[in-house]
N, C-alpha and C positions, 0 to 999 in steps of 0.2 A: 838538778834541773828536772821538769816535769818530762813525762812522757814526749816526745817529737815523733811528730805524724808526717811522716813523707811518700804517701801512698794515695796522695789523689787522684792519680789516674785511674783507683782502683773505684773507691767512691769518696765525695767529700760530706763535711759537716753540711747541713743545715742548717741556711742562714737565720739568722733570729727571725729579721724583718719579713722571710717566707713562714716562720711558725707563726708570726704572729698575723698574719694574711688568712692562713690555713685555719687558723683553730674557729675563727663562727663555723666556719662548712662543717667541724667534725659536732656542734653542739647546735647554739640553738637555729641557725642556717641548713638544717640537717634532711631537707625535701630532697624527692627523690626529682632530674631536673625533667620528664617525662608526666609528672603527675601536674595535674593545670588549677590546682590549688595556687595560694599565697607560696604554700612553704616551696611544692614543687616551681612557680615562676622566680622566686629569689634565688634558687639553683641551677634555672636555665639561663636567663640574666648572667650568672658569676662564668658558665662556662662559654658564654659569646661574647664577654668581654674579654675573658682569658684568649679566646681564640683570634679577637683581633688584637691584641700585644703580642701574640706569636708571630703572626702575620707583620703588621710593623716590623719586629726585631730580624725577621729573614727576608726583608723585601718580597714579600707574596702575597696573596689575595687571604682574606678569610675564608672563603670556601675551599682553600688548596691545603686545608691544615685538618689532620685528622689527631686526633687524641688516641694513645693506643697504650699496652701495659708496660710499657719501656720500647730500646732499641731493638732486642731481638725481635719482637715482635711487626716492628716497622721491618728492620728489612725482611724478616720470612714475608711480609705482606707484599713488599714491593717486587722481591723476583720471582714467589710463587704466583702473586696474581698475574703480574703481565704476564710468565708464562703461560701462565692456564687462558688468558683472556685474549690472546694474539697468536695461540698455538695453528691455526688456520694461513698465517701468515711465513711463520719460521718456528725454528727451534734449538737456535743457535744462543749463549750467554756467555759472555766474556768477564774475566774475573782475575785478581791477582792472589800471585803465591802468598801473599801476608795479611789479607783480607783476616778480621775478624771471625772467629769461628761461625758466631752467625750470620756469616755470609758461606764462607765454606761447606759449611753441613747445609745447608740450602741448596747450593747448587750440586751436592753431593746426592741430596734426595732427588732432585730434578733429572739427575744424570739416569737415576732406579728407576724414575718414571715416563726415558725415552727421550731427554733431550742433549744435546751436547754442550760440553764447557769447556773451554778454553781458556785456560790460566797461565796469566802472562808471567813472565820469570821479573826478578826487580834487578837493580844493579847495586854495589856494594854498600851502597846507603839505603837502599830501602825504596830508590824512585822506580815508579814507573814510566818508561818512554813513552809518550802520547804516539809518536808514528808505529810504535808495536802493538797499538791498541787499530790503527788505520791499516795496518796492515792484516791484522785477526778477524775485524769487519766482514762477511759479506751478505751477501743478498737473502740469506736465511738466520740472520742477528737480530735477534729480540731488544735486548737489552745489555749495555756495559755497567760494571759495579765495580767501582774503587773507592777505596774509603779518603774522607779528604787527609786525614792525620790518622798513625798508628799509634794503634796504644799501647805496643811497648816497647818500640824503638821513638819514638814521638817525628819521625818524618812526614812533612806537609806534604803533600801531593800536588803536583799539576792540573790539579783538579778541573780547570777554566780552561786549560790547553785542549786535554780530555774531553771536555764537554763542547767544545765547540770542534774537535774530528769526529763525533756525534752527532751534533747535529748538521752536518755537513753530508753526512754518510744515511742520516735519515732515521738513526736508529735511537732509542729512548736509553737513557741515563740515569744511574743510581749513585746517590755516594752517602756511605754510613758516615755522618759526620759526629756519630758519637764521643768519640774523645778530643774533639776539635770545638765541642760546645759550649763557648762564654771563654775560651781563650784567643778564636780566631775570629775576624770581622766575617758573615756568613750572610751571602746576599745570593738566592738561587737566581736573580739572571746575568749575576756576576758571572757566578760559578758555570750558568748554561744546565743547571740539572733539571731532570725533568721529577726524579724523587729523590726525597732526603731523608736521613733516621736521626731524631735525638734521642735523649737518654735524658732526664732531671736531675738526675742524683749525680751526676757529671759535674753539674754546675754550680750545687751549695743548693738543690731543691730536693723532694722526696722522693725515695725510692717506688719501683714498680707508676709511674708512669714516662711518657711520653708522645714523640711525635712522628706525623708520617706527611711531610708535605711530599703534594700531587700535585701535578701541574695538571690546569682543566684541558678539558679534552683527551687527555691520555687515558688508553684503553686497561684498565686494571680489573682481576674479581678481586672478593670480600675472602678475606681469610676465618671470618667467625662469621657466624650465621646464628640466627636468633630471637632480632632483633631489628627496630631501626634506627638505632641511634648511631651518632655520628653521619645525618644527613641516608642513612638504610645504608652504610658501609663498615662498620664496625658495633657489631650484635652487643652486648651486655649495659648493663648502668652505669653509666658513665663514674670515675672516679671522682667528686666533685674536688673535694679537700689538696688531690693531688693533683688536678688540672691548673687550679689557683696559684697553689706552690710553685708549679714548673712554669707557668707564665711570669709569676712574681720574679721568680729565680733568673729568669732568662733577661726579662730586663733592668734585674738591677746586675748582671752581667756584663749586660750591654754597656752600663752607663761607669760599671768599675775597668772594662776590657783592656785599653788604650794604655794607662799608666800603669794599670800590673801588670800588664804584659814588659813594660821595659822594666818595673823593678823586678818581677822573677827572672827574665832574660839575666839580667845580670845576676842572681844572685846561682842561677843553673852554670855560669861559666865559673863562678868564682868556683864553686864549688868540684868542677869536671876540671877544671886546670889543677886545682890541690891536687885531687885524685891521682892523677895520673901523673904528678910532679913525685907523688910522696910513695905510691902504690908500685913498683917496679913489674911490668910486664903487664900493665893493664891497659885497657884499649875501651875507646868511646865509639858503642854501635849506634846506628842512622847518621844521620846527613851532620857535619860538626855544625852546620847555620840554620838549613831549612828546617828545624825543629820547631816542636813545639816549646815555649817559653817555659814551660815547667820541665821537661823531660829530661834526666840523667842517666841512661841505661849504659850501664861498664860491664865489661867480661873482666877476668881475671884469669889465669892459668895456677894452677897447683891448688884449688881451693873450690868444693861444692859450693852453689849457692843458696843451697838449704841451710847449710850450717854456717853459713854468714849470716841467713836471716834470723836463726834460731837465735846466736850468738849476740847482734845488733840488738835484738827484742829484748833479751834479758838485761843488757844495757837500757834499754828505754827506747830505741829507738823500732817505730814500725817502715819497714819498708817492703817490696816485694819481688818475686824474680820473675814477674812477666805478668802475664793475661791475667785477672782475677777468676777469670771464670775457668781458668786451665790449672790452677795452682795446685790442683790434687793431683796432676796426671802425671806420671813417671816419665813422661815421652819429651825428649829434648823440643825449645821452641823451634817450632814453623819458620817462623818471622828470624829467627837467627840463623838457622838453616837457609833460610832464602838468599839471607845475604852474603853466605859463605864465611862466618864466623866459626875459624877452627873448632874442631870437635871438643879439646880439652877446653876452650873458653867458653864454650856454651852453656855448660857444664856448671860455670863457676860467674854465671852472668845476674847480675841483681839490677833492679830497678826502682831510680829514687823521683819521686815526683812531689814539688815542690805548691804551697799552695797560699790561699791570703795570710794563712797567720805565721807563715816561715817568715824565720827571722834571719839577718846575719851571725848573730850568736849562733843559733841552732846550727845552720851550716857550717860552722866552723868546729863547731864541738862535733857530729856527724864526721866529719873528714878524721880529728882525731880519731876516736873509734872507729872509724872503717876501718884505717893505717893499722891499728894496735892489734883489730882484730884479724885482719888479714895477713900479719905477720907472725902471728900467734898460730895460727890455721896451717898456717906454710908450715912452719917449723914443724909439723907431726904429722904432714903429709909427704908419705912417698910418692906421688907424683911427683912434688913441687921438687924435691930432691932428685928425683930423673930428670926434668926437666934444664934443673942449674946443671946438671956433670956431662948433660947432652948437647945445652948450649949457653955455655955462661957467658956470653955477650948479649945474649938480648934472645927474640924468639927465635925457634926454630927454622931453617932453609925452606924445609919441608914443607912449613905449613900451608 
């Protein structure tokens, strides 16, 4: 069997029909979209059409969509500007314990630079309580930031609950929706946001760009300086080639979203019920429903989850054990810690994210090999060995 890619959360393929969107802008479409030539007007053209299919696809205006170099980018844009741009007003930002890093190290720097953060705790699935966010509120809050989906437990957020104790409370709204992009239906006056972050390369589009919807009239600075492009809000030339792609991207997302969402929904259960039928002592972290359609993330007890990844890969399979952007760092996840997933499962936790070209076959061949290898793994782990003589019924009292 070929290689099986089960790491979409982390980035996915590019879709054909976005390469082949993309390739005039990289050849003979190749103006810069600033210059007021031919070449430059056929590139200002492609990226205000791209910017109204964004608009369409999120229910927003075209002026409320900024182009930016991915998600980190949007959100460092959306809580460093409003803070900087409303600091006269408050200097209060509210945030959760499982936020994507770039939102974390955001408010991290913000914290160095005088203002305070308050990081809401989650409950054993990964939610945030909408009245812990009304009750954190007060009369010196800038802005609230919850992502609407995590990326690596795949829990959906209450994101519209949230957004409307916001805007109730007076105070402006962010939600990273980057790993929620082209899996969940996304309508910012559904949701009540006032800023939003995608990512393209989430979606089946190219890497290094995306988006920063703004709702008008909200008070925000410029994170890059330079330039005017993007309306004098985001400095550089614009990326034409990748603008195309992630507009392309987004809505033939739009238009695949509805029915793969029910066929990965099922093919994520088939696959999380094997696991856990066949895996003894393994356990499904975030929400067992409010997930995202693609998301499988298991802990295991007696078993790294490096050397499950190592192990899977040489088999064929890719998968991974959390954040892509964290997967060098020796420091157990955030996002499993928040939710109080025992120390020894954390430890031993992998994450498999399912995408359009996952098959039934695949997940089933997948479930063997995990089984084979995570019984292989136990067997020459003293752990897994303390673990059976300490409690060979099942887990731990203790835990």
């Amino acid at each position: 069997m070929p290689m099986i890619y089960l790491d979409h959360a982390a980035t996915t393929p590019v879709d054909p029909a976005v390469v082949a969107a993309m390739l005039p802008y990289l050849q003979e479409r190749f103006g810069n979209p600033s210059s007021i030539h031919s070449y430059g007007r056929q590139a200002r053209a492609a990226v205000d059409d791209a910017r109204d299919t964004v608009a369409r696809c999120l229910g927003a205006r075209s002026e409320e969509i900024y182009f930016t170099g991915g998600g980190t980018e949007a959100d460092n844009t959306a809580l460093i500007g409003v803070a900087e741009a409303n600091a006269d007003r408050g200097d209060h930002l509210i945030t959760s314990a499982i936020e994507h890093h770039a939102v974390l190290d955001t408010c991290a720097h913000l914290e160095a630079r005088g203002f305070r953060v308050t990081t809401l705790p989650v409950d054993e699935h990964g939610l945030v309580d909408p009245d812990d966010v009304r009750r954190a509120i007060t009369d010196r809050t800038l802005l609230v930031s919850i992502m609407l989906a995590n990326n690596e437990i795949g829990t959906v957020e209450p994101v519209a609950e949230i957004g409307r104790a916001c805007r109730e409370a007076g105070v402006l709204f962010h939600t990273d929706a980057v790993q929620a992009g082209g899996a969940l239906p996304i309508d910012v006056e559904a949701l009540r946001v006032d800023f939003l972050s995608l990512s393209a390369h989430k979606f089946y589009g190219p890497k290094g760009v995306g988006i920063l919807y703004a709702r008008r009239r909200t008070r925000w600075n410029n994170l890059l300086h330079g330039g005017g492009q993007e309306r004098a809000r985001r400095a550089g030339t614009e990326n034409v080639p990748g603008i195309v792609g992630l507009a392309t991207a987004l809505a033939l997302s739009a238009e695949k979203r509805e029915s793969e969402a029910v066929r990965l929904t099922a093919l994520r259960d088939r696959f999380i019920e094997a696991v856990l039928a066949r895996v003894p002592r393994s356990r499904l972290n975030g929400h067992p429903t409010r997930r995202l359609p693609n998301n499988a993330n298991l802990s295991l007890e007696g078993v790294e989850g490096e050397a499950l990844l190592l192990n899977l890969d040489m088999m064929g399979i890719a998968a991974s054990s959390g954040s892509a952007c964290t997967s060098g760092s020796l420091e157990p996840s955030h996002v499993l810690r928040a939710i109080r997933v025992p120390a020894e499962a954390v430890q031993g936790s992998i994450r498999f994210s399912l995408g359009r070209s996952t098959t039934a076959e695949e997940v089933d061949h997948v479930v063997d090999a995990f089984a084979e290898t995570a019984a292989r793994l136990r067997a020459m782990s003293p752990l897994w060995q303390e673990a059976v003589e300490c409690c060979p019924g099942g887990r731990c009292e203790t835990d």
